[in-house]
C-alpha positions in Angstrom: 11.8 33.4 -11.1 8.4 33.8 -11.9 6.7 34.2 -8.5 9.1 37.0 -7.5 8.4 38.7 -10.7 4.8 38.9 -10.3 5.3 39.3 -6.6 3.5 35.9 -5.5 3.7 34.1 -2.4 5.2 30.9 -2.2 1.8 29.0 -1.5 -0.4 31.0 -3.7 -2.5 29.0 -5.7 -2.1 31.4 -8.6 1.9 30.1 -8.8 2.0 26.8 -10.6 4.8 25.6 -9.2 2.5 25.3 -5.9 0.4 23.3 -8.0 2.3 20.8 -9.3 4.5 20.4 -5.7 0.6 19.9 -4.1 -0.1 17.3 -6.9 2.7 15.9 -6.5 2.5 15.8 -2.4 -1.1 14.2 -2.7 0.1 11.3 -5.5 3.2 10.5 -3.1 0.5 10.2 0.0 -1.5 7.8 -1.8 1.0 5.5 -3.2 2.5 5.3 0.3 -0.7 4.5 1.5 -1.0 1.6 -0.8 2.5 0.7 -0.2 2.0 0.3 3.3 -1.3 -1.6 2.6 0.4 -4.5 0.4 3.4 -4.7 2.8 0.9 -5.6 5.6 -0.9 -7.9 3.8 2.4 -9.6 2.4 4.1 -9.8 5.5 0.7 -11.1 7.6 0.9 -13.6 5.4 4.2 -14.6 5.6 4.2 -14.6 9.2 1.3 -17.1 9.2 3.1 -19.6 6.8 6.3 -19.1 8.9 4.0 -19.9 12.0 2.1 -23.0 10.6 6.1 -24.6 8.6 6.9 -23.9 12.5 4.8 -25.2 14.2 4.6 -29.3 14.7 1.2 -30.1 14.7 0.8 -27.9 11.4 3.1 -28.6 9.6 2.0 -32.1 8.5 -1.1 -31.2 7.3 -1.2 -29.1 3.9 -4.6 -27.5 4.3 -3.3 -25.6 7.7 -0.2 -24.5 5.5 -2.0 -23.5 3.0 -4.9 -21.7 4.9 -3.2 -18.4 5.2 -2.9 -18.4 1.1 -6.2 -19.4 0.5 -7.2 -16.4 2.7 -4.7 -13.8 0.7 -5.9 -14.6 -2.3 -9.4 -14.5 -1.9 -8.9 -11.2 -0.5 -7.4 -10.4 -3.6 -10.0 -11.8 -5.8 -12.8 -9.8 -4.4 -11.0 -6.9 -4.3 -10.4 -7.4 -7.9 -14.4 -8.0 -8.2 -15.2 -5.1 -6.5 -13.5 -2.4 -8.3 
């Protein structure tokens, strides 16, 4: 291989295998990061609509059920806005 020819190190930045594994490492932390973001933010809101169908002096009112959407998706919106 070519580090072993050229008598590299395994983490030298000169080897561009170490690059692309580094690339690769930082990528993977992000999008884990953002998966972990939107499965909070689903499952926050899930567990409020389970709470309010639950509960019996939400459940007759649609506003209450609907509360926790209203506040996902307005989240979502100014996220959208602010990018």
């Amino acid at each position: 291989s070519g580090k072993n020819d050229y008598g590299l190190e395994e983490d030298d930045y000169r080897n561009p295998a170490c690059i692309a594994d580094n690339v690769g490492d930082n990528v993977g932390d992000i999008a884990g990061m953002g998966a972990d973001l939107f499965g909070s933010f689903a499952e926050s809101t899930c567990a409020a609509l389970v709470l309010a169908a639950s509960s019996p002096d939400l459940r007759d009112g649609w506003c209450s059920l609907m509360y926790p959407v209203l506040i996902s998706s307005t989240g979502v919106v100014v996220g959208l806005l602010t990018l």
